[in-house]
C-alpha positions as CSV (number, residue, x, y, z in Angstrom):
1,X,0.0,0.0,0.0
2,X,1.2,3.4,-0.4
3,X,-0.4,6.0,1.8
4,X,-0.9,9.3,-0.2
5,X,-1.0,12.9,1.8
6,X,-3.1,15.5,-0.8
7,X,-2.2,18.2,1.3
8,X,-4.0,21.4,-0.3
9,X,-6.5,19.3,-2.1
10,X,-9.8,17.4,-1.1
11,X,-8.9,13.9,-0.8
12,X,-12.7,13.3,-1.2
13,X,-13.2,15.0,-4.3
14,X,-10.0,12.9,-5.7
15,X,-11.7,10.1,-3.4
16,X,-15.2,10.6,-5.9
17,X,-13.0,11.3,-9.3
18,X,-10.9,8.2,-8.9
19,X,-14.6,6.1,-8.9
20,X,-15.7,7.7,-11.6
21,X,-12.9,5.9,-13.3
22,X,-13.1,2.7,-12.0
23,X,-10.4,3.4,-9.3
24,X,-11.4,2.5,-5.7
25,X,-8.7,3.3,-2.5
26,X,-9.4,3.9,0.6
27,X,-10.2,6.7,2.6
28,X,-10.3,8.0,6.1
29,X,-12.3,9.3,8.9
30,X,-8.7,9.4,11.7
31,X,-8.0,12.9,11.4
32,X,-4.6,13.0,11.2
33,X,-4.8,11.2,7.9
34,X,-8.2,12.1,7.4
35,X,-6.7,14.2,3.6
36,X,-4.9,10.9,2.9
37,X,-5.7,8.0,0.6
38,X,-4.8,4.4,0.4
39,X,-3.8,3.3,-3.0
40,X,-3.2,-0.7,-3.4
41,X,-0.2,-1.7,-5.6
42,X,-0.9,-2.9,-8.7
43,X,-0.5,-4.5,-12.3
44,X,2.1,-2.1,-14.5
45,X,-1.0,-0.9,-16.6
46,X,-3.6,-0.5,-13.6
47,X,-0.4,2.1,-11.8
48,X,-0.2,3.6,-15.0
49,X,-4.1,4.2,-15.5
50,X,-3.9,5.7,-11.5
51,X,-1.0,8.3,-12.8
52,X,-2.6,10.0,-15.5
53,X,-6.2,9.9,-13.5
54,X,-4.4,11.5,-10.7
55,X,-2.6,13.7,-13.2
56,X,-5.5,15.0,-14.8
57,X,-7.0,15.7,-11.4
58,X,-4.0,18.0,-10.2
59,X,-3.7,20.0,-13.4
60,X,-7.1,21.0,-13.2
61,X,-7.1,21.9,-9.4
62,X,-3.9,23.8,-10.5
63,X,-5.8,25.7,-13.5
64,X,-9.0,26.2,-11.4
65,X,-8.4,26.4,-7.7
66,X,-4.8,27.4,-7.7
67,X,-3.6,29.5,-10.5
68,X,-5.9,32.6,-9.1
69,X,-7.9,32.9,-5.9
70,X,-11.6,34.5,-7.0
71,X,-11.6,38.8,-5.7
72,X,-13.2,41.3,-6.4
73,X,-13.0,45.1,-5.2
74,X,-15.8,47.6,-6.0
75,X,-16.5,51.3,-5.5
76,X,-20.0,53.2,-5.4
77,X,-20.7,56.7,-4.3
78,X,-24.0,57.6,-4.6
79,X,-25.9,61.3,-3.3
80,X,-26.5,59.0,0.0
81,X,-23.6,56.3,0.4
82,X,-20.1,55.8,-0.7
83,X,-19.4,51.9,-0.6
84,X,-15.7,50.1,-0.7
85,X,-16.1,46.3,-0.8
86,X,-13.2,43.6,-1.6
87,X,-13.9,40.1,-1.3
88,X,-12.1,36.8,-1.8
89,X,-14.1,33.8,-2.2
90,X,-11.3,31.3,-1.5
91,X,-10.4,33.0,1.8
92,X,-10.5,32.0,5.2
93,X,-13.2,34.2,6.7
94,X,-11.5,36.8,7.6
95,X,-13.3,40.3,7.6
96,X,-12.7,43.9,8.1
97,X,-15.8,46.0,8.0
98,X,-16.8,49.5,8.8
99,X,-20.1,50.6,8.8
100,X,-22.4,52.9,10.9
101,X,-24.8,50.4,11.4
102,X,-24.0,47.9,14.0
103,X,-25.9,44.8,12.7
104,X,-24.8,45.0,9.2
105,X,-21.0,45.1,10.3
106,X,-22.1,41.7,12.3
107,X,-24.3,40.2,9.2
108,X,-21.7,40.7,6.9
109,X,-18.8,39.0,9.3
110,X,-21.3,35.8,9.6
111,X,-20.7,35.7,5.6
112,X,-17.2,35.9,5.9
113,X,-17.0,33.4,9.1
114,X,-19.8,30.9,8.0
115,X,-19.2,31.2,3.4
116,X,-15.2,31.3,4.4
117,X,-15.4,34.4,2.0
118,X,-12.3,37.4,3.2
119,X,-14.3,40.4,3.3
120,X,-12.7,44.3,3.5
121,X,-16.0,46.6,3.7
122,X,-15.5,50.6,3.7
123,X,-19.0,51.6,4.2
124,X,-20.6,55.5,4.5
125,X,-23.7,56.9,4.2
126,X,-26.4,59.5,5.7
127,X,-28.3,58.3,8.5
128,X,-30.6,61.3,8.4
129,X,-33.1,59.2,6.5
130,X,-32.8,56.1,7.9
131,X,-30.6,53.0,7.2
132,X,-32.2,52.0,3.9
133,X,-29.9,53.4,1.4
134,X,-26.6,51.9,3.6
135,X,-28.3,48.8,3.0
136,X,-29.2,48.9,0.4
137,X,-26.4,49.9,-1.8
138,X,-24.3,47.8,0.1
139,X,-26.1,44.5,-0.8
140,X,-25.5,46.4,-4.4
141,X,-21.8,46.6,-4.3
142,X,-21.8,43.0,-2.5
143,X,-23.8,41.5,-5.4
144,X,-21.3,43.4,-7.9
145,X,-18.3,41.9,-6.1
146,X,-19.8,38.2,-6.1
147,X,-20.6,38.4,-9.8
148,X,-17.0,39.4,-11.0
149,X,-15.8,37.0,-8.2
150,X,-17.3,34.0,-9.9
151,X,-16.1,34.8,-13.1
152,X,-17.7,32.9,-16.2
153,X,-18.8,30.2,-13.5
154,X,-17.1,27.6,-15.0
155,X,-16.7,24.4,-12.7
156,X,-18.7,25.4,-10.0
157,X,-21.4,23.3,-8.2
158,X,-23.6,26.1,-9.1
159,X,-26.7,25.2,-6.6
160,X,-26.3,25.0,-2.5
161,X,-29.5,24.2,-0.7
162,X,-28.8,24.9,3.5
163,X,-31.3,24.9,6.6
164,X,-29.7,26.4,9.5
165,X,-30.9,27.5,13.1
166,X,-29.7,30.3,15.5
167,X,-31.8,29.1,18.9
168,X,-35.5,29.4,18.1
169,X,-35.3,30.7,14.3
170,X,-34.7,28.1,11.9
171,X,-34.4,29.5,8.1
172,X,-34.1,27.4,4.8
173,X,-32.5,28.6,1.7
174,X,-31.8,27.2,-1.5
175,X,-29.8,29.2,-4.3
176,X,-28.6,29.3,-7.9
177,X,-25.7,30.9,-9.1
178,X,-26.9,30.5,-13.1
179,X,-25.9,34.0,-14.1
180,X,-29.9,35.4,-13.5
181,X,-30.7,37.1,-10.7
182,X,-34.2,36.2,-9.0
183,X,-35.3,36.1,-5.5
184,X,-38.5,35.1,-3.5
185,X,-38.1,35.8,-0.2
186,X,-40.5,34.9,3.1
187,X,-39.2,36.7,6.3
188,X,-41.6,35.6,7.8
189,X,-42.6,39.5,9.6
190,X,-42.6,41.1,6.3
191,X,-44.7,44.3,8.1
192,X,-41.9,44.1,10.7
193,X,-40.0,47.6,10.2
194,X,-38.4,47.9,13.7
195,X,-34.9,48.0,14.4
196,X,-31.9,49.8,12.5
197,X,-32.1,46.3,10.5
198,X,-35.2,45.6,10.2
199,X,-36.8,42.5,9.0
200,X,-37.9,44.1,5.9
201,X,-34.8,45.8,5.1
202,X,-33.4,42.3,5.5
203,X,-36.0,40.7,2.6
204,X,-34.9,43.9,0.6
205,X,-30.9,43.3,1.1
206,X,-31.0,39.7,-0.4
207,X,-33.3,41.3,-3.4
208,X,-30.6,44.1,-3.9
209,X,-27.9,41.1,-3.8
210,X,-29.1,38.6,-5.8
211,X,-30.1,41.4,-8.5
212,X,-26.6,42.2,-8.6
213,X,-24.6,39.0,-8.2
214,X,-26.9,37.5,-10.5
215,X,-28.1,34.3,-8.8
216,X,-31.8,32.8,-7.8
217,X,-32.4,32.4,-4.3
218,X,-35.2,31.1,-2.3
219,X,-35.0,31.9,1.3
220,X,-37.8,30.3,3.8
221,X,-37.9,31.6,7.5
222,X,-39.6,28.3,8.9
223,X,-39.6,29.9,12.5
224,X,-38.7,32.7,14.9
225,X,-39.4,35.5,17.5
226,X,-36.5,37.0,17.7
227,X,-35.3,39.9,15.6
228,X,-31.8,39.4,16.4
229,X,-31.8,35.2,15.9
230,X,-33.7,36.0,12.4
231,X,-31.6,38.3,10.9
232,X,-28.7,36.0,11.8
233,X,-30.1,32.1,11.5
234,X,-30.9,33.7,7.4
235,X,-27.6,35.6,7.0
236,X,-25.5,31.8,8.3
237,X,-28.1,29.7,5.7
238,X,-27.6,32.2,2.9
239,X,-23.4,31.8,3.3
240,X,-23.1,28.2,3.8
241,X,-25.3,27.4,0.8
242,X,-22.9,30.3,-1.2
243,X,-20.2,28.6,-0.1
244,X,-21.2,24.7,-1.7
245,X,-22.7,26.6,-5.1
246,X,-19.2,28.4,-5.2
247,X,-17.3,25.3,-4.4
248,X,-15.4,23.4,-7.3
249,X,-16.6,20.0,-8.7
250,X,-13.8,18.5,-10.1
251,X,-15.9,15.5,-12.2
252,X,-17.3,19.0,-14.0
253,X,-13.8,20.6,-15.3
254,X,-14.6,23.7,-17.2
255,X,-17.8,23.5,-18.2
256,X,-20.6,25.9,-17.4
């Protein structure tokens, strides 16, 4: 047996493309060799069949996932807002963000923490009117940064589907990153206008970003009472399910 360490790469998706060839090893739950595969020894012709799968494997993981990390950096000013956001989609969820507004600093760290997206956020705006158009045109600039981000798309998953609870509220979404933007949202207390976030504002911010990064989303709130645990339990669905529709599948290669 030789015991094979693939380090920066996910031994289950080599695990999954090896199958697909007829190519069965073994992997493993231990986690110290938990990125490491098992490959028996073999004929001459079955080693050299194992090569150029494995080959093939690395060289697109080095022209996909390696050659360029996915950013983005885009600047609005408006009459009401003037919006700095940089992302990386193949960070480590790291985030820097400045904003006025207390609960969209902490939303947009749960997309960086829970999607593993790095997220720099320069955000200013007039408060004399409310909190709509900081919002609001920073779901814009978001949306802009996740479309240029994904690029032409190719390779992705493309669809995530995530339930996820924060205490009592429990919120289901399901999205598409096709390249059209479309969104139906249930909050669940769409009337609900309270708070310097409110739960409306919220059903308007993932309109705003799905417009813009050009993706479908369903969102579902299946329960909740509080504002806070809303806000959040949707803002930790919606980045876990970006994070499998943005996620490489290696069996798909380039195409879109």
């Amino acid at each position: 047996f030789i015991l094979c360490d693939f380090g920066q790469y996910d031994s289950n998706d080599v695990f999954n493309q090896l199958a697909q060839k007829g190519i069965f090893v073994r992997k493993f739950s231990n986690k110290l060799i938990s990125n490491c595969l098992r490959i028996s020894s073999g004929t001459p012709d079955q080693t050299g069949k194992l090569l150029q799968v494995l080959d093939n494997i690395i060289s697109w993981y080095k022209n996909n996932t390696m050659k360029q990390q996915r950013l983005s950096k885009k600047i609005r000013s408006t009459g009401e807002t003037e919006i700095s956001i940089e992302i990386n989609l193949d960070g480590k969820g790291s985030s820097k963000i400045n904003s006025p507004i207390g609960m969209l600093n902490h939303m947009l760290d749960q997309i960086a923490r829970h999607g593993l997206v790095d997220i720099k956020a320069d955000i200013k705006g007039d408060l004399e009117t409310g909190t709509h158009h900081i919002i609001e045109d920073t779901a814009i600039v978001l949306g802009m940064c996740i479309d240029e981000a994904l690029g032409d798309r190719s390779g992705i998953t493309r669809m995530g589907d995530k339930t996820c609870m924060l205490d009592e509220a429990l919120c289901h979404i399901a999205i598409d990153l096709s390249g059209r933007g479309y969104s139906v949202i249930d909050m669940g207390e769409e009337s609900s206008n309270e708070g310097e976030f409110s739960i409306d504002m919220c059903r308007h911010f993932y309109e705003s970003l799905s417009s813009n990064g050009r993706f479908g989303i369903h969102l579902k709130m299946l329960s909740g009472t509080n504002h806070h645990h809303i806000l959040e339990s949707s803002f930790k669905t919606f980045s876990r399910a970006l994070k499998e529709a943005a996620s490489y599948d290696p069996r798909r290669l380039d195409s879109i």
